[in-house]
py3Dmol code that shows the C-alpha trace and the ligand (Angstrom):
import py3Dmol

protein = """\
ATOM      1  CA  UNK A   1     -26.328  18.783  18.210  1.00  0.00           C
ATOM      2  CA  UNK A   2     -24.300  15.318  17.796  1.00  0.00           C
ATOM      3  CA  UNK A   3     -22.298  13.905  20.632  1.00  0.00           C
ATOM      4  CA  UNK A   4     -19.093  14.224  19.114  1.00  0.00           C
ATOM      5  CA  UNK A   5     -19.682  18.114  19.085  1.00  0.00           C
ATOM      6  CA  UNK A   6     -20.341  18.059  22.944  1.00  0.00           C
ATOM      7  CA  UNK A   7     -17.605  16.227  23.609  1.00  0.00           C
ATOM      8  CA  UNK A   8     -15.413  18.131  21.213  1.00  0.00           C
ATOM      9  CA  UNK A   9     -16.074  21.071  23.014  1.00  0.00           C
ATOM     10  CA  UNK A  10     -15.231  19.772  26.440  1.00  0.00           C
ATOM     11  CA  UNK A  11     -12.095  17.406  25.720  1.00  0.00           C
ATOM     12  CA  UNK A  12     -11.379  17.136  22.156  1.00  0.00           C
ATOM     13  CA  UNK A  13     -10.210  13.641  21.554  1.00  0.00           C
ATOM     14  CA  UNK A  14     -10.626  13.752  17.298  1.00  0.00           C
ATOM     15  CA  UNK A  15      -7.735  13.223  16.442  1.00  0.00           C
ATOM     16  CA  UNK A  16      -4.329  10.759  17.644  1.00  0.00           C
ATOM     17  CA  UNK A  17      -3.252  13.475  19.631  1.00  0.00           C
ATOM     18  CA  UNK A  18      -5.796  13.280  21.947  1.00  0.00           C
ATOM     19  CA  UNK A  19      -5.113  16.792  23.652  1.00  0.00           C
ATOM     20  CA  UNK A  20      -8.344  16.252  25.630  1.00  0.00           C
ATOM     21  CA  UNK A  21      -8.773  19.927  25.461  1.00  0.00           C
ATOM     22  CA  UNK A  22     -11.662  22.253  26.197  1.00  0.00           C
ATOM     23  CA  UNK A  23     -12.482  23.952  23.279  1.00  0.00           C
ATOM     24  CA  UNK A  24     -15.663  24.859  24.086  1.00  0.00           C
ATOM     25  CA  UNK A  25     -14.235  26.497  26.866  1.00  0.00           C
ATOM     26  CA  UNK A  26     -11.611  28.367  24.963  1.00  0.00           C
ATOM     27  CA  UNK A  27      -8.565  26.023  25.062  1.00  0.00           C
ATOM     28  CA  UNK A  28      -6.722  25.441  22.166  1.00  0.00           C
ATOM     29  CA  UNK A  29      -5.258  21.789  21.508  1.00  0.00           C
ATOM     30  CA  UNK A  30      -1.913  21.207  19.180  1.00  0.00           C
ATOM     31  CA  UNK A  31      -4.252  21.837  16.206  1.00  0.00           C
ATOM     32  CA  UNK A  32      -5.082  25.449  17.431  1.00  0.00           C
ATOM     33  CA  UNK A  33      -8.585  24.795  16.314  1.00  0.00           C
ATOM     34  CA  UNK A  34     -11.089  26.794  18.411  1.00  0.00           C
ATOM     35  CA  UNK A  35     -15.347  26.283  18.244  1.00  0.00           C
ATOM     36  CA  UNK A  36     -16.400  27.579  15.326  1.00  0.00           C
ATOM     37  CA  UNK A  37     -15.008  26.271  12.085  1.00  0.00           C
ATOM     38  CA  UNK A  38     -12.796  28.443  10.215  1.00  0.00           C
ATOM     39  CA  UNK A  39     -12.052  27.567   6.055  1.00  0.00           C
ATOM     40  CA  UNK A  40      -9.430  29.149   4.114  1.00  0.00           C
ATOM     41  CA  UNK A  41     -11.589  29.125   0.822  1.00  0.00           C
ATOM     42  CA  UNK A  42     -14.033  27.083  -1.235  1.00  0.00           C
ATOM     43  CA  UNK A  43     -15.365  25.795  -4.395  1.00  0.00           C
ATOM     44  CA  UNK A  44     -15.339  24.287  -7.223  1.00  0.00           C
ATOM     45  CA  UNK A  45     -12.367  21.940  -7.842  1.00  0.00           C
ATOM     46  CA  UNK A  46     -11.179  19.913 -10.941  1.00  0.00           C
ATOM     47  CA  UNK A  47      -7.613  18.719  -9.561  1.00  0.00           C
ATOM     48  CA  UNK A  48      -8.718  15.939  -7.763  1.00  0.00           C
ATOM     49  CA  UNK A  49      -8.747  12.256  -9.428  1.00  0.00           C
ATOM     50  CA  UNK A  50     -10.959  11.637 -12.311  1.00  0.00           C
ATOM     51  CA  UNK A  51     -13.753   9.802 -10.652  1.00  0.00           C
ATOM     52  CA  UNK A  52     -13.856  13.198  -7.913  1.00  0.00           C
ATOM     53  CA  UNK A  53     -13.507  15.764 -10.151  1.00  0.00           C
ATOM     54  CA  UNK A  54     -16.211  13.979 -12.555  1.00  0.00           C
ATOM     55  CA  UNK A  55     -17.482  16.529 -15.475  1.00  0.00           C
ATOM     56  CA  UNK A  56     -19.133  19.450 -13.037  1.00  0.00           C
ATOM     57  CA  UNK A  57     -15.907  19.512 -10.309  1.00  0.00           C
ATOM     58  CA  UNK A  58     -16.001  18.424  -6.542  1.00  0.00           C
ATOM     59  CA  UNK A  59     -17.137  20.907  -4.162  1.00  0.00           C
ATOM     60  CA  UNK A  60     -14.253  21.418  -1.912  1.00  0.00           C
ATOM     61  CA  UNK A  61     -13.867  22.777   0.947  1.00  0.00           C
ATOM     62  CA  UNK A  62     -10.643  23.417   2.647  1.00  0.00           C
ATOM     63  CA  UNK A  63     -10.760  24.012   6.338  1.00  0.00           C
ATOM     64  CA  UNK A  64      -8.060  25.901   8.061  1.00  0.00           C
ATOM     65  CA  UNK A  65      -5.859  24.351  10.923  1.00  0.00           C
ATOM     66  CA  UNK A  66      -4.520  20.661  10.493  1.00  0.00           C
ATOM     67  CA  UNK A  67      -3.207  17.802  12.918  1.00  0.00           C
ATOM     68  CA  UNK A  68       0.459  17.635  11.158  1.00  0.00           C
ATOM     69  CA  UNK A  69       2.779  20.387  10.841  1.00  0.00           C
ATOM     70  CA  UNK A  70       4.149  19.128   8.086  1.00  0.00           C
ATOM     71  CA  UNK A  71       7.379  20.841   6.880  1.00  0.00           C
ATOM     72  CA  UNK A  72       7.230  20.736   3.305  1.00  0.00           C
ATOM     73  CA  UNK A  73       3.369  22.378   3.392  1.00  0.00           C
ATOM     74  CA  UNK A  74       2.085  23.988   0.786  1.00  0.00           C
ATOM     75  CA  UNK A  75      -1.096  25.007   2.344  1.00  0.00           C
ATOM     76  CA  UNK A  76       0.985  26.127   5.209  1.00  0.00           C
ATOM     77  CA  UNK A  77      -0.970  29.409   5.621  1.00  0.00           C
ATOM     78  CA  UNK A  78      -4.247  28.438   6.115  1.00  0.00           C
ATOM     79  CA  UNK A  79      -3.015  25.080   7.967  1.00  0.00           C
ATOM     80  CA  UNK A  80      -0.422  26.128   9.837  1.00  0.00           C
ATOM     81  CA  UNK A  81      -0.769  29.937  10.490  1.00  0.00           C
ATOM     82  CA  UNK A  82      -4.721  29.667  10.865  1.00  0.00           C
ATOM     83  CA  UNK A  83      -5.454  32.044   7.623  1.00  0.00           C
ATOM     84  CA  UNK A  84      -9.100  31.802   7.046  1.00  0.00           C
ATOM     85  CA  UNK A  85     -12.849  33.186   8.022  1.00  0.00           C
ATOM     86  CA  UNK A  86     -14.901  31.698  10.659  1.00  0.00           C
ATOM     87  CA  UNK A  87     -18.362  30.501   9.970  1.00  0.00           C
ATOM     88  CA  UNK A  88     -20.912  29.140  11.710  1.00  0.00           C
ATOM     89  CA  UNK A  89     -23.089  26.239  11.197  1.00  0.00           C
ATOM     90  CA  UNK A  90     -25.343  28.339   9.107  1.00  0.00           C
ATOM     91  CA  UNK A  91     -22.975  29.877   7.514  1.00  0.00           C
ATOM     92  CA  UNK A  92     -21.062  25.618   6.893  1.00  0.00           C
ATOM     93  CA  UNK A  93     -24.729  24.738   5.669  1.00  0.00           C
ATOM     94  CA  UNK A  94     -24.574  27.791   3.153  1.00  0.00           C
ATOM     95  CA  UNK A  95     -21.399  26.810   1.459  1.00  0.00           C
ATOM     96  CA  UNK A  96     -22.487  23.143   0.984  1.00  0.00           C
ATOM     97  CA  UNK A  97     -25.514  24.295  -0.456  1.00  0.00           C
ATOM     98  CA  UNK A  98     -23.789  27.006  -2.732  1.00  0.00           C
ATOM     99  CA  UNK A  99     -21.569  24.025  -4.204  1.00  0.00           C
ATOM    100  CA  UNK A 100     -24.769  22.152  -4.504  1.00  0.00           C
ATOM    101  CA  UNK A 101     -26.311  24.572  -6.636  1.00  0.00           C
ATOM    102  CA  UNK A 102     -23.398  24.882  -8.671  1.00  0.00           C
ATOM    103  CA  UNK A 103     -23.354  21.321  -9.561  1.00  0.00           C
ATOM    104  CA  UNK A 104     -20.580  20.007  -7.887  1.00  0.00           C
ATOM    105  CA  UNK A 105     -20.572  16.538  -7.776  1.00  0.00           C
ATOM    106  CA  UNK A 106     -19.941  15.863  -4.355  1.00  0.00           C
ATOM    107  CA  UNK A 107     -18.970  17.534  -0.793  1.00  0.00           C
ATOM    108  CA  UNK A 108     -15.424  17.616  -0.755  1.00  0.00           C
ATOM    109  CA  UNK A 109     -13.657  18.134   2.616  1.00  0.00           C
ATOM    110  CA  UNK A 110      -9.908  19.265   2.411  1.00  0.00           C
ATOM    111  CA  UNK A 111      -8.349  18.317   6.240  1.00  0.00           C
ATOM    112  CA  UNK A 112     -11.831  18.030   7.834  1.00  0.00           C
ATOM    113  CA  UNK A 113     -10.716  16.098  11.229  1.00  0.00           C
ATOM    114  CA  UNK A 114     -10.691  19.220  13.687  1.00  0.00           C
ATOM    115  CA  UNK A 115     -13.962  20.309  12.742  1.00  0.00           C
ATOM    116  CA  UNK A 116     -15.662  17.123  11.916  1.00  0.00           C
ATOM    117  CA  UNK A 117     -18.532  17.753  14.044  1.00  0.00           C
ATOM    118  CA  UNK A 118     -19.485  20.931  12.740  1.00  0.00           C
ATOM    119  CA  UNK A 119     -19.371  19.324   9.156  1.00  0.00           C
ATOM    120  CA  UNK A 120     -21.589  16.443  10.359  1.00  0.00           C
ATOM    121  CA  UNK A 121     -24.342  19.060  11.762  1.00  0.00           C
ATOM    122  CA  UNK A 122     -23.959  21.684   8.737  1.00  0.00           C
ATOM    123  CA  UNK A 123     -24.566  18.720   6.105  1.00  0.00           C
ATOM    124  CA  UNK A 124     -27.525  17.697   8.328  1.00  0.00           C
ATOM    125  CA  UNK A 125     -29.042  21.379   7.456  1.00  0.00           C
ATOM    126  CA  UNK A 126     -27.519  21.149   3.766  1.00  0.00           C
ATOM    127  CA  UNK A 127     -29.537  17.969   3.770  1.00  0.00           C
ATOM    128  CA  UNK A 128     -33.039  19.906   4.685  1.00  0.00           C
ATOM    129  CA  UNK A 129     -32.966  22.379   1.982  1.00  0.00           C
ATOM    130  CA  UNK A 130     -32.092  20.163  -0.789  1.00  0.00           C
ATOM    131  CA  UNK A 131     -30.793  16.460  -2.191  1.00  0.00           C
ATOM    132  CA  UNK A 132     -28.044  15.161  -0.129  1.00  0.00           C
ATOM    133  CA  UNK A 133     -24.231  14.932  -1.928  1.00  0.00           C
ATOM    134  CA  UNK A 134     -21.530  12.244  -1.458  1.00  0.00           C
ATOM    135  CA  UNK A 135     -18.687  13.286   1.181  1.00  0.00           C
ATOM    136  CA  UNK A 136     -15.471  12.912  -0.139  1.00  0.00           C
ATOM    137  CA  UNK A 137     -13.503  12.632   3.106  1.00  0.00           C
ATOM    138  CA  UNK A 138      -9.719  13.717   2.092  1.00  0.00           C
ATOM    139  CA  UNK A 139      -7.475  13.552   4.401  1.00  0.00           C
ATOM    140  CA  UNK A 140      -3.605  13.239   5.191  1.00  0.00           C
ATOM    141  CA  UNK A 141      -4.725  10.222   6.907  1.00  0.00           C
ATOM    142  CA  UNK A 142      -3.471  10.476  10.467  1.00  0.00           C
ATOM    143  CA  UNK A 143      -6.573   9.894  11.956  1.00  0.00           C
ATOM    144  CA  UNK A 144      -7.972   8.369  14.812  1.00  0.00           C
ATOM    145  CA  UNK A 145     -10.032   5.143  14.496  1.00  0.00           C
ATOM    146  CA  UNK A 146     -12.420   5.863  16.786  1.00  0.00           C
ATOM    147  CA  UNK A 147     -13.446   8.628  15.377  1.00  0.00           C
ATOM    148  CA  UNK A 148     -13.518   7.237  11.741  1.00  0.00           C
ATOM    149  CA  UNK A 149     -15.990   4.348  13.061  1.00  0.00           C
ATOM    150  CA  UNK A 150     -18.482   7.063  14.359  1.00  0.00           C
ATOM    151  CA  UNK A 151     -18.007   8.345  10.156  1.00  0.00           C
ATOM    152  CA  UNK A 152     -19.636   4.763   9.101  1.00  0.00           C
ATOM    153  CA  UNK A 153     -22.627   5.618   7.065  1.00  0.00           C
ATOM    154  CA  UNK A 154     -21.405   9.154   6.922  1.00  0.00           C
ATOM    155  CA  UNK A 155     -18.371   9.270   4.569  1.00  0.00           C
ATOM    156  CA  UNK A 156     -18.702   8.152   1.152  1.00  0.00           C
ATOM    157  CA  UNK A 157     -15.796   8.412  -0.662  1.00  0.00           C
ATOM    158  CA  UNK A 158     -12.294   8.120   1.360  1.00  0.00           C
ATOM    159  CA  UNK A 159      -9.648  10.052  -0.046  1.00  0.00           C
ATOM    160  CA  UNK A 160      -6.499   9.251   2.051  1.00  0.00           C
ATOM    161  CA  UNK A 161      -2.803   9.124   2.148  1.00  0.00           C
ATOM    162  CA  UNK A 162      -0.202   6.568   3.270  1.00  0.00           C
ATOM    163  CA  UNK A 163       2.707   9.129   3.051  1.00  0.00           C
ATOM    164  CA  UNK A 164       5.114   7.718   5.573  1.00  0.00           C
ATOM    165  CA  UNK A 165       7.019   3.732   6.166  1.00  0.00           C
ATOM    166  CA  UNK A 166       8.798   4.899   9.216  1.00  0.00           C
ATOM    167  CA  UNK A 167       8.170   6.360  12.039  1.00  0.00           C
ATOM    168  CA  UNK A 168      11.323   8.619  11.912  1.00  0.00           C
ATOM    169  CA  UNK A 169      10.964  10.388   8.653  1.00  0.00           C
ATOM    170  CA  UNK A 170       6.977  10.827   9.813  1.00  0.00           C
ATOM    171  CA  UNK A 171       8.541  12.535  12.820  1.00  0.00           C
ATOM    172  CA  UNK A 172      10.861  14.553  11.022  1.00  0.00           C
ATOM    173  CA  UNK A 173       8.636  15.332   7.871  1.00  0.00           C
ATOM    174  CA  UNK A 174       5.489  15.854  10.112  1.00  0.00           C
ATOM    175  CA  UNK A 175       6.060  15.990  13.342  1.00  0.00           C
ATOM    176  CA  UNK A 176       4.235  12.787  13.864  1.00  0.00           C
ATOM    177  CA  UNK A 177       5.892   9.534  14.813  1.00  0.00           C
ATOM    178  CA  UNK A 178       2.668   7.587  15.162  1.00  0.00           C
ATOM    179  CA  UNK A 179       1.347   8.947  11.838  1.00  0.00           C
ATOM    180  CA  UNK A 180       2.557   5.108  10.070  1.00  0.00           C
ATOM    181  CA  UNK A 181       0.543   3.010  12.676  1.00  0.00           C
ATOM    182  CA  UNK A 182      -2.300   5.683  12.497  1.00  0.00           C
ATOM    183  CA  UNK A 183      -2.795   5.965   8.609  1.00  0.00           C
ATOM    184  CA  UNK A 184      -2.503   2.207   8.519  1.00  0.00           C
ATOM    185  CA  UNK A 185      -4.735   1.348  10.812  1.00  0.00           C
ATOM    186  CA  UNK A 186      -7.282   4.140   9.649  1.00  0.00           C
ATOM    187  CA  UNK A 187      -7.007   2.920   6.083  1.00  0.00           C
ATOM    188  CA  UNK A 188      -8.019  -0.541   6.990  1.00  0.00           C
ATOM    189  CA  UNK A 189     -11.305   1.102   8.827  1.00  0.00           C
ATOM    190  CA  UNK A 190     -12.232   2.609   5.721  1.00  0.00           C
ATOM    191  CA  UNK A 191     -11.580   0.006   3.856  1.00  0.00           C
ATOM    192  CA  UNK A 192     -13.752  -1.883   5.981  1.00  0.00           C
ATOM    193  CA  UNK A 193     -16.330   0.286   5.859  1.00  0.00           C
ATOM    194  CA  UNK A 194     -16.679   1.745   1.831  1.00  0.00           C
ATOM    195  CA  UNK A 195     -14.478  -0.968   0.118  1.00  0.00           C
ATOM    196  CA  UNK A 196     -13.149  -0.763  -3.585  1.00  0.00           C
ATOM    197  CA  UNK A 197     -14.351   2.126  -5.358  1.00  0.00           C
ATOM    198  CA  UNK A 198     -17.562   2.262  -7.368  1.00  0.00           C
ATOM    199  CA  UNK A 199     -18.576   4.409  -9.951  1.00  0.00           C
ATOM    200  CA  UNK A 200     -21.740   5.738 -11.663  1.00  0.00           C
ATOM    201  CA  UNK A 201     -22.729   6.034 -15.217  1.00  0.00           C
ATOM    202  CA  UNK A 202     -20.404   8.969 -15.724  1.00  0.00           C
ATOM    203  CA  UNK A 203     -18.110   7.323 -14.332  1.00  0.00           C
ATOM    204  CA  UNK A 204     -17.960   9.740 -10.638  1.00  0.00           C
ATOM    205  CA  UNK A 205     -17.153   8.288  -7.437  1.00  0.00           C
ATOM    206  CA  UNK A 206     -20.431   7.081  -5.326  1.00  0.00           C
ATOM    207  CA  UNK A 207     -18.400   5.099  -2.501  1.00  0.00           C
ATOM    208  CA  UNK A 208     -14.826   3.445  -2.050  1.00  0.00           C
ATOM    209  CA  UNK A 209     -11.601   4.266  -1.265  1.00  0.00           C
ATOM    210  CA  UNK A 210      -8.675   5.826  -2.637  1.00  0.00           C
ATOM    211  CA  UNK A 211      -5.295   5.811  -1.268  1.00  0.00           C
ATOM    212  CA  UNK A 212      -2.777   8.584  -2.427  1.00  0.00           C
ATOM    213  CA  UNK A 213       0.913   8.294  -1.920  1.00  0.00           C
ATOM    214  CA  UNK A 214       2.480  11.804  -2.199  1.00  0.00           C
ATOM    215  CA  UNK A 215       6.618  10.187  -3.139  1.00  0.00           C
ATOM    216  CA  UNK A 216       8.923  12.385  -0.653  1.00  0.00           C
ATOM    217  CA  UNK A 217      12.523  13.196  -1.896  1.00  0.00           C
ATOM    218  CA  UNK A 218      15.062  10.888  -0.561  1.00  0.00           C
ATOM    219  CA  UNK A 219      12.356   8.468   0.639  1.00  0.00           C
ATOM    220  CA  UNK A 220      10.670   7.037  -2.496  1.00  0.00           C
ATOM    221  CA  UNK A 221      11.846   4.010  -1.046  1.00  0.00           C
ATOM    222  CA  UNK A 222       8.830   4.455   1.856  1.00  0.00           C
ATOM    223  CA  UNK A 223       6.169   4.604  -1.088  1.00  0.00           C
ATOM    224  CA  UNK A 224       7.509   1.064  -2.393  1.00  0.00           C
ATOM    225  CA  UNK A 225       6.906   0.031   1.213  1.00  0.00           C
ATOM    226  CA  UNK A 226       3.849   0.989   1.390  1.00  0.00           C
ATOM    227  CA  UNK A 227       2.742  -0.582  -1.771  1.00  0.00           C
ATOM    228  CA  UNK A 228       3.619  -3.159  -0.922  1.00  0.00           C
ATOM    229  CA  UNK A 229       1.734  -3.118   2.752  1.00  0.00           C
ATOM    230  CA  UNK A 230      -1.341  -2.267   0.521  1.00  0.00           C
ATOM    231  CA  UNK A 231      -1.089  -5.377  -1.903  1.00  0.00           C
ATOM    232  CA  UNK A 232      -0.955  -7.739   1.342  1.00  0.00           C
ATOM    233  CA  UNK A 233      -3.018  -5.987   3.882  1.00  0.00           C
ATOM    234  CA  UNK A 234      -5.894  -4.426   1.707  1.00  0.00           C
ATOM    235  CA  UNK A 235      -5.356  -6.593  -1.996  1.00  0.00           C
ATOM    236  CA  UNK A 236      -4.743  -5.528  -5.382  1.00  0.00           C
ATOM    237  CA  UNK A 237      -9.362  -4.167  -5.752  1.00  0.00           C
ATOM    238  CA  UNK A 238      -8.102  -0.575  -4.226  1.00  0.00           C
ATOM    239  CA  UNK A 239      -7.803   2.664  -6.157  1.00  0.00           C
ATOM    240  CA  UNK A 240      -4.506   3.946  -5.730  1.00  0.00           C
ATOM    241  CA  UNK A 241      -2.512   7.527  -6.632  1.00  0.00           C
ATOM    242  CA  UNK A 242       1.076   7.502  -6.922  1.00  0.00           C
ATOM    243  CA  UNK A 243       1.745  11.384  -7.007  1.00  0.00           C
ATOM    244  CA  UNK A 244       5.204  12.804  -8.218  1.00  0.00           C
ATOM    245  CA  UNK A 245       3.501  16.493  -7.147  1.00  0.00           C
ATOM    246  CA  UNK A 246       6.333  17.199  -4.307  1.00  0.00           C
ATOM    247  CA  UNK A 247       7.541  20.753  -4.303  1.00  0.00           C
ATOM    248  CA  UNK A 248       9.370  22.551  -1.732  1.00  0.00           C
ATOM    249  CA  UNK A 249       7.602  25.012   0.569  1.00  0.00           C
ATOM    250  CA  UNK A 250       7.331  26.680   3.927  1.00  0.00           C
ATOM    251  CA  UNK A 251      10.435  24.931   5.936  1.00  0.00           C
ATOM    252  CA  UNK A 252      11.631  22.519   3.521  1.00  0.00           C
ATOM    253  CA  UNK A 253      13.526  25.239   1.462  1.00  0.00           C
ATOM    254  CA  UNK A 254      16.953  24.807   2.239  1.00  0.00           C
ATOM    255  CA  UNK A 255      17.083  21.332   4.208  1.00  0.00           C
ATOM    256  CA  UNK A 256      18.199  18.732   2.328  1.00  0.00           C
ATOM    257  CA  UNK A 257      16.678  16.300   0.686  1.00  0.00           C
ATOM    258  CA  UNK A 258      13.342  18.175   1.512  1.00  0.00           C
ATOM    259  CA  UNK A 259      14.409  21.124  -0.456  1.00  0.00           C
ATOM    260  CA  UNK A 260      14.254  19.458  -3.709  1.00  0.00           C
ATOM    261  CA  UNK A 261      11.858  17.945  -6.117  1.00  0.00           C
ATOM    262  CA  UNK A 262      11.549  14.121  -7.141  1.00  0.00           C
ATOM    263  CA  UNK A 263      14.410  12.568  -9.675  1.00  0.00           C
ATOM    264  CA  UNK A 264      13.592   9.891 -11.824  1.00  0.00           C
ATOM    265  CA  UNK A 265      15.741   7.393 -10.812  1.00  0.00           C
ATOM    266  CA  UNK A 266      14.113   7.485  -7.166  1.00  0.00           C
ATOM    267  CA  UNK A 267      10.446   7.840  -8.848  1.00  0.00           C
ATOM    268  CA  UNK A 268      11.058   5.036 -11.512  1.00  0.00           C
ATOM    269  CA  UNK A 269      10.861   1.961  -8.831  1.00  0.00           C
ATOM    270  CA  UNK A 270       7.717   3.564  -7.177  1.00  0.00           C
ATOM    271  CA  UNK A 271       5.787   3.556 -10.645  1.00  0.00           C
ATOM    272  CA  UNK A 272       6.990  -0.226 -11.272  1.00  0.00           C
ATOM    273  CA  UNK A 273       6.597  -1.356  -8.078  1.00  0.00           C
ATOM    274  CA  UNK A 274       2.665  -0.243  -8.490  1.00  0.00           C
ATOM    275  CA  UNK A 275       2.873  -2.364 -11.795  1.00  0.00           C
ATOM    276  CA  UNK A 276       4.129  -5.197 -10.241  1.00  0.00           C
ATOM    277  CA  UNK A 277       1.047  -5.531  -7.457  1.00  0.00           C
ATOM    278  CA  UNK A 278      -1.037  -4.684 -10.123  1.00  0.00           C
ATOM    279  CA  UNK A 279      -3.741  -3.039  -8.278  1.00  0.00           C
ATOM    280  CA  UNK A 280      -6.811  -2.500 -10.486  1.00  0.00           C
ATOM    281  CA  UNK A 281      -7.578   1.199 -10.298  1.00  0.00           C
ATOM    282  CA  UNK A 282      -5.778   3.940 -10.494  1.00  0.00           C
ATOM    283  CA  UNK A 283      -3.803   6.896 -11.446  1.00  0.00           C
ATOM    284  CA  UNK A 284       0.008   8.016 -11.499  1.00  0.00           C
ATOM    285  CA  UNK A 285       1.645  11.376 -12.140  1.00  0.00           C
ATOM    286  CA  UNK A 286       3.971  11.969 -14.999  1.00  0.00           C
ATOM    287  CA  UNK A 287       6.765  13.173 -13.396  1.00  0.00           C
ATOM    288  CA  UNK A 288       7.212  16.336 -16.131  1.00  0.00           C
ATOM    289  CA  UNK A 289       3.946  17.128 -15.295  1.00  0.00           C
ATOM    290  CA  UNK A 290       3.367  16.932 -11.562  1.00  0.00           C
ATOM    291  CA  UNK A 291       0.351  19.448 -11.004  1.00  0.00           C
ATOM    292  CA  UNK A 292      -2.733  18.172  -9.515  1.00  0.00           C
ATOM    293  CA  UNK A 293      -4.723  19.188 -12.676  1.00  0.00           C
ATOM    294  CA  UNK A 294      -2.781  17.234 -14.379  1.00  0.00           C
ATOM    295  CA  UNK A 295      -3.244  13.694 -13.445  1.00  0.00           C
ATOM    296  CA  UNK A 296      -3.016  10.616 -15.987  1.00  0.00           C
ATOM    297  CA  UNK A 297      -4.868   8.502 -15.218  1.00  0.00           C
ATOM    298  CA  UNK A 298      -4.887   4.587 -16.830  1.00  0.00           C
ATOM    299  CA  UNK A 299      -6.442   1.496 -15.748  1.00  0.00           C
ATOM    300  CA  UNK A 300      -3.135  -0.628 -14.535  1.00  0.00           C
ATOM    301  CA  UNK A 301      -4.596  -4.191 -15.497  1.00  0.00           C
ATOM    302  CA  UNK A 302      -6.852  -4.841 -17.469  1.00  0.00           C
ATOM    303  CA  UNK A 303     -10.576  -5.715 -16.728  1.00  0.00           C
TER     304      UNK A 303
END
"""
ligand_1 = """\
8
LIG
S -8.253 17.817 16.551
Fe -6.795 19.361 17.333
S -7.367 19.744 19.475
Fe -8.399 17.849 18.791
S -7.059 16.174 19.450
Fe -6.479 16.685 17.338
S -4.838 18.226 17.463
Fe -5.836 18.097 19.485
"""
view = py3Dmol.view(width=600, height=400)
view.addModel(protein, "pdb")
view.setStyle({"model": 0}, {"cartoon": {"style": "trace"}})
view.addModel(ligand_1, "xyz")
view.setStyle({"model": 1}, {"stick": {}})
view.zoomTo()
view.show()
């Protein structure tokens, strides 16, 4: 067993919250995860970004319980209200090897940080009964650093968000006030530690980082922020996604401005603002077309 299991179990500490709980001993932290992992469903998945999806899918996984209760949810069910199955670390291992033998192109982990241990010891038995797969670590990126630097080496592919400018809307959106230091600072650790993103022959992921920014209604003006954080604290060589996906769900329906989608006069200075930093990979949503399937993706400058 790894270290960060044991201590898991006696005061989990994954995660900014820090509840220090026991849940090896039963206790239950903000996340309500318990010991043994619990996933909604899993699979293969072709709505990622081009260089994750590749030509066979990603092999996602999407883990119940999360660290934000965010408001506007969509996977509220499974993250919020704990829908899912438990399985053991066999049981983990069996799964990763299932979307092995499928084809998938890589181990994709939807909301992994409550059960990161587990993950680390199931891929270590995934790894024993066949060739080893690229994590794709994807995450709403309100994590803890010290966590991420015992990932080094582990995670391949960083799949993160910067959702939030201020610590208020974070707050209200996510009940998370420290989620804007948090995904900052976590963003520059995997920067740090997987850089720009590099690709194989086909033209699939093998190690990088990709930074998401899911554009809230009545805060685009937070993604323009953020851009421009990225252009001076990380540089113009990181993959970004500008995503126009937002729909209302769970407790955003009927509180304004959560309970509506994106216009295009607050999405318009988000895509030109990512034109004017002129970062050199990446991908933006049409905003007639928001579904995750449907991402167009362009190079932004040229080579
Ligand atoms: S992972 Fe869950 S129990 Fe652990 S610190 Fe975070 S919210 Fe608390």
């Amino acid at each position: 067993m790894n270290a960060l299991l044991d201590s898991t179990l006696m005061a989990c500490e994954l995660c900014p919250r820090r509840c220090r709980v026991a849940r090896g001993g039963g206790a239950r932290g903000y996340c309500k995860a318990g010991d043994t992992t619990e996933i909604f469903r899993y699979g293969r998945h072709d709505g990622e970004e081009p260089p994750v999806s590749g030509t066979r899918g990603s092999g996602a996984v999407f883990f119940s319980r999360c660290t934000l209760r965010c408001l506007y949810c969509q996977n509220y069910p499974w993250s919020q209200e704990g829908a899912g199955r438990p399985y053991d670390l066999d049981g983990l291992a069996a799964i990763l090897d299932g979307l092995r033998a499928q084809g998938c192109h890589n181990w994709n982990l939807v909301s992994p940080t409550p059960w990161l241990p587990w993950a680390m010891e199931a891929r270590e038995r995934a790894r024993r009964t066949g060739p080893d797969l690229p994590i794709v670590y994807n995450t709403s990126g309100y994590e803890r650093l010290e966590t991420l630097r015992a990932l080094e080496g582990w995670v391949q592919v960083y799949l993160t968000d910067l959702r939030y400018a201020r610590p208020e809307s974070a707050a209200e959106g996510s009940d998370a006030a420290g989620y804007v230091a948090s995904a900052r600072a976590a963003l520059l650790e995997m920067w740090r530690q997987t850089g720009p993103l590099v690709c194989d022959a086909e033209g699939v992921a093998r190690q990088g980082t990709i930074c998401r920014l899911l554009v809230l209604p009545g805060r685009a003006q937070e993604a323009v922020e953020n851009l421009a954080w990225l252009a001076e604290h990380v540089g113009p060589a990181i993959a970004v996604s500008v995503m126009a996906q937002y729909t209302p769900a769970h407790r955003a329906v009927g509180r304004d401005p959560w309970s509506r989608r994106l216009t295009r006069e607050e999405y318009e200075p988000v895509v030109e603002a990512l034109e004017a930093h002129d970062f050199g990979t990446g991908w933006v949503q049409d905003l007639e077309m928001p579904s995750p399937d449907e991402l167009v993706g362009y190079r932004m400058s040229p080579d």
